[in-house]
Structure formats: C-alpha cells, structure tokens
Residue, then its C-alpha position, 0 to 999 in steps of 0.5 A: x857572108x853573114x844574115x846581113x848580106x843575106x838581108x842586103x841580097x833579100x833587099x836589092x831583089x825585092x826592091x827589083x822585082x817588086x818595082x818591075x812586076x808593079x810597072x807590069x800592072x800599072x803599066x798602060x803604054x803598050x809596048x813597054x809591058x813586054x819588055x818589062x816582062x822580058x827583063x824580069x823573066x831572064x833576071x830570075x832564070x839567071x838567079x835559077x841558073x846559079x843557085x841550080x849550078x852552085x847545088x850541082x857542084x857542091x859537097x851533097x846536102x841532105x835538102x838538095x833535091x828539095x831546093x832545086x825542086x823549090x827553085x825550079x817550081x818558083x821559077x815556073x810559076x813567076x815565068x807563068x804569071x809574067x807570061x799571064x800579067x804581059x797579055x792582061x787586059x786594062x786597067x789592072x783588075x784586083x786579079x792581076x794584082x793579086x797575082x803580081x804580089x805572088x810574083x813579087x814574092x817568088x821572084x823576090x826569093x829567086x833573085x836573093x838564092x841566086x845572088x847569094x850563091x854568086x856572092x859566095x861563089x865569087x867569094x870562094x874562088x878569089x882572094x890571096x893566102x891567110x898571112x899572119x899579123x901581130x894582132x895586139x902583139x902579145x908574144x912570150x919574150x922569152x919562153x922556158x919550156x916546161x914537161x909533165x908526163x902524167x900516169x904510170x904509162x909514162x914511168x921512167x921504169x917503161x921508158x916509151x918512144x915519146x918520152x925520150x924523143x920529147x926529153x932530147x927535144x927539151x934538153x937540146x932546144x935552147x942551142x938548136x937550129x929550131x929554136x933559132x928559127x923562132x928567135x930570128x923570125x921576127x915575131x919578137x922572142x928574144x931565146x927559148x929555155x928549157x926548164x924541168x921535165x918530169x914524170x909524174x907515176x901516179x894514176x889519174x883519179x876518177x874524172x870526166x875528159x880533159x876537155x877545157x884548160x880553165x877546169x877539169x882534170x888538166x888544170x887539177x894535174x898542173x896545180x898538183x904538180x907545181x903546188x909540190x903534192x906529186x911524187x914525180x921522177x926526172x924524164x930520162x936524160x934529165x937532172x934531178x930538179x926540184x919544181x921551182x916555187x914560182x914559174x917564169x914569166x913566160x913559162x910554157x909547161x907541156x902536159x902529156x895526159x894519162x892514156x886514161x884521161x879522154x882527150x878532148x882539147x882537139x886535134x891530137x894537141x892544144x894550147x891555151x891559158x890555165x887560171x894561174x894565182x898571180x897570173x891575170x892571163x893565166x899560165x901558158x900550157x899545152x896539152x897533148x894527148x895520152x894516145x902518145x904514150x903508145x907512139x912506136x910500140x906494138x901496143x898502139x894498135x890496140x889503143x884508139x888514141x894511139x891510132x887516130x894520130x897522124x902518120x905526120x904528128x910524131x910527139x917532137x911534131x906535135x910537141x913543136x907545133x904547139x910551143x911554137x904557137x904558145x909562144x907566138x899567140x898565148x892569150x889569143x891576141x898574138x900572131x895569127x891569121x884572120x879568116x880569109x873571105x876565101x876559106x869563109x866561103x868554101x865553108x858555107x858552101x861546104x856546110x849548106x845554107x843553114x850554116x850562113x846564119x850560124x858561126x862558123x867554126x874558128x879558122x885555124x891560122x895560127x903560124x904552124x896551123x898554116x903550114x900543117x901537112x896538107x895546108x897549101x903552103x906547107x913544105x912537101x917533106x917533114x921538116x927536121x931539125x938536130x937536137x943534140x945528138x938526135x935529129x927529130x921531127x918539127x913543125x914548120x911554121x910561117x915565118x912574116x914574109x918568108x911563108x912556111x919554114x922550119 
C-alpha cells in the first residue's frame, strides 16, 4: 500500500499492455491479431470495471467524477484504437505505430488504477484483528502514579467533580482489582504505586497551546512543580506531602492543564516522555485536557472543551486509559499493535488516491486504544471497577490472549 506497489502495479501493466498492443503491429499471421486484441480489450474493461466499482462504493472525493470520466474516456479510446489496429493493413505503417504506443499508455494507466483498486479492495476486506506485541519490551516494572492539577479552576476551595473522583482513583489503586488486572496480564509490571497528588492554584502565564511534551507550557509546569518553585496544596482526601527531591524510576505523573491552556496533545488525553535531567528517555507523563475542570457541572455547557468530551471519557476513564498505556509503552518501544494491512487499506480507500503516496496517520494500537468505546472488540458496557469506597469508570484494555478486559 505504498508508491512501491504502486510502481510494481505501473510495472506489470505496461510490460502486459505494452507487449500485447506490440504483437497487434508486428503481428502478420492472421488470425492470431483478433484474438490478441480480444485479450487486451477484456483486461482493460476488467481494470474499467474495478477502478468504477471501488469509486461507486467509497466515502466521496471531491475528484471522483472526474476519474471516473478519465477512466471511462481511456477505456473508450484503447477499445477504439484496438478495434482500428485489429483490421489495419500489412505491414504496419508509422500510423499505426503511433497509435498503438497511445494504446500502450492508456491501457498502461487502466490496468495500474484497476490493479491497485483490487489490491486495496482485497486488502480492506481480509486480515484478522490488530493483537499487541512486546516490541522491544520496554514496560515500567513498577510504575508510581503521580498528579498535578494545574490552575485556580482546580483550588481545593472549589472542589470540582474530577478532582475527587481522580484523587479516590489514585489513593485506592495500589490495592484495587484494576491494578491487579495490570500486574497480572503479563506484560511484565510487577505493582503499581500511588505517590503525591497535588493542586497547584496558581494561573498559567501568557503562552501558546499545550501542544508538544518536549516544550512548551507542559513541560515548563512539571519542571516548576518538581523543581519545588509551585506554591501547591494536597488534593482532597490526600496527605500533606512534600514533592520528593527525585521521582521513581518508573513514575508516571498526570497533569490535568488549566482550562486556559489550549489543549492540543490529541484526543482529550495523551502520553508521552518530557525531556527530564538524569533521564535519558525522559519522564513518563500524561497530559489530560483542562476541559475536565468542568466535567459534571453546570458550567460545562459553557466550555467548548468541556463539551467536546465523550459521553464515555469520564476523568478515572481518561485518567486509566492512559496509565495503563504509559506503563505498558512509555517510550513508544513497548506493547502496542502494528498497522493492520486491513485497517492500511480502509484508509487509503477512505482518504482517496493521493493519500498512497503520503504517510498515513499513526494507528492507534496501543492496549486500551484497541478496546475504546467503538473499537470492534471493545466490552458493549463501561467497565468499572472499586476504588475504596467509590466504584469508578476505567478503561478496558487488551490483555495478550485474552482481548479486551477491565
């Protein structure tokens, strides 16, 4: 599905076409021509025939009628120049040359959008499910979750919906039936932690969006933060901790941004590494979008990030589904799925023929990805799980020869 194939397709087709139309004038015996001409003018309306079918069928592009124009007026002219070199007069003149090297090109340019649209075709409709690998194995033994709510939409004076609910999370996780379904699914973790949790009132200073985890203002606030130059407060429910001088190993701190801080990691929550001193891969983090600071109130009608999140992505959701995943893949070497050639296929055929000689976006194939509302596999209900005193919202995630589960 890349401009290889194409080119092997381009290849095949002129090396057909090209010989066949040749034979048609050098050809002297007779009734050998009509068959000749017969073979090539069913191979290119079969080519006609895909590439028309696969346009019928597919999401509209703005081009469409104008390949179906193209392919229909090239299947017409190699039909009529065959039709014209099949009764030609021996031996050949420089005419009939000339109109069997057009030939060559038309029916060339046939049999390459025909193959291609049955190659993808084919390719869209077999192939099993994405199932996750190890990779290069790099997991977080054992991962200690850390939080940080960032703004004054998050003060411990305003208590919101998310804050509590992310806060019961983190306090019950080590013990919770979650957790255990993490250790135990073989991807090689051996406990998850909780560590310090924390409100940090102050306002974010004049910046662009929160767009990358290498710069910008999400690094800048984890830096603040664990350099001890925030002023923070304990989330609800939580001791009065310090910030330790240095991170575990496999920490995994979880940034909640202001609402004033555009978010633009994608999705409504990320992960990723942030450039750490003493880390040469970086500190895992997840980022999760400030939208959530008005998760359950009134006031969330009014906010557009608020109301672009899911029904489905409660803040324990979001905030489990990308634990899970930091832990699982947190330097993009981990467990995750390859590109299915299924799903490869569905996207070109989606995004239109420009889109197979470009890169297609990266598949989502990440073990709770695989299992989102909406995924094939995913559980038909929210999965939930106790959290102390508190039954919560999490993200199902697949589990190596099980499939999805929570």
């Amino acid at each position: 599905m890349t401009a290889r194939i194409l080119g092997a397709v381009a290849l095949l087709a002129v090396v057909s076409a090209g010989g066949t139309v040749w034979l048609l004038v050098r050809d002297e015996r007779g009734m050998s021509r009509p068959s000749t001409a017969r073979v090539l003018r069913r191979l290119t309306a079969v080519s006609t025939l895909v590439a028309l079918v696969t346009i019928a069928f597919l999401r509209p592009w703005y081009w469409d009628p104008a390949i179906a124009a193209l392919v229909t007026a090239a299947f017409l002219g190699v039909h009529g120049t065959l039709r014209v070199l099949e009764h030609r007069a021996s031996p050949a003149s420089w005419g009939a040359i000339a109109m069997a090297m057009t030939s060559v090109v038309l029916a060339s340019a046939l049999v390459t959008v025909g193959g291609t649209a049955a190659v993808v075709d084919g390719a869209a409709l077999v192939g099993g499910k994405p199932v996750p690998v190890a990779h290069d194995g790099q997991v977080l033994a054992r991962p200690v979750l850390y939080q940080v709510f960032w703004g004054p939409a998050w003060d411990d004076h305003r208590t919101t919906a998310t804050l509590v609910q992310a806060a019961a999370f983190q306090r019950a996780l080590p013990g919770s039936v979650w957790a255990s379904a993490v250790v135990g699914a073989g991807f090689g973790v051996g406990s998850v932690g909780a560590g310090g949790c924390w409100v940090d009132p102050s306002p974010a200073p004049e910046s662009g969006p929160a767009s990358s985890m290498s710069s910008g203002p999400f690094p800048a606030e984890l830096h603040r933060v664990f350099d001890g130059r925030a002023r923070l407060l304990p989330c609800p429910g939580s001791p009065a901790a310090m910030v330790p001088p240095t991170l575990p190993a496999d920490a995994v701190v979880a940034l909640w941004l202001d609402p004033g801080v555009p978010y633009e990691l994608g999705g409504v929550s990320a992960h990723g590494a942030v450039p750490w001193p003493g880390r040469p891969q970086g500190l895992v983090a997840a980022g999760l979008t400030g939208g959530f600071a008005s998760w359950g109130a009134g006031s969330c009608g009014r906010d557009a990030a608020c109301r672009s999140l899911p029904g489905y992505a409660t803040p324990t959701y979001a905030l489990s589904h990308e634990l899970v995943e930091a832990v699982t893949n947190p330097f993009g070497h981990g467990w995750f799925a390859d590109v299915p050639l299924r799903w490869s296929a569905r996207y070109f055929l989606s995004h239109g023929p420009t889109s197979l000689l470009g890169a297609a976006p990266a598949f989502q194939g990440e073990v709770a990805d695989l299992c989102e509302p909406g995924q094939p596999g995913a559980p038909r209900h929210q999965a939930t799980a106790t959290f102390g005193a508190q039954h919560l919202a999490v993200s199902a995630f697949y589990r190596p020869g099980q499939g999805c589960v929570a």
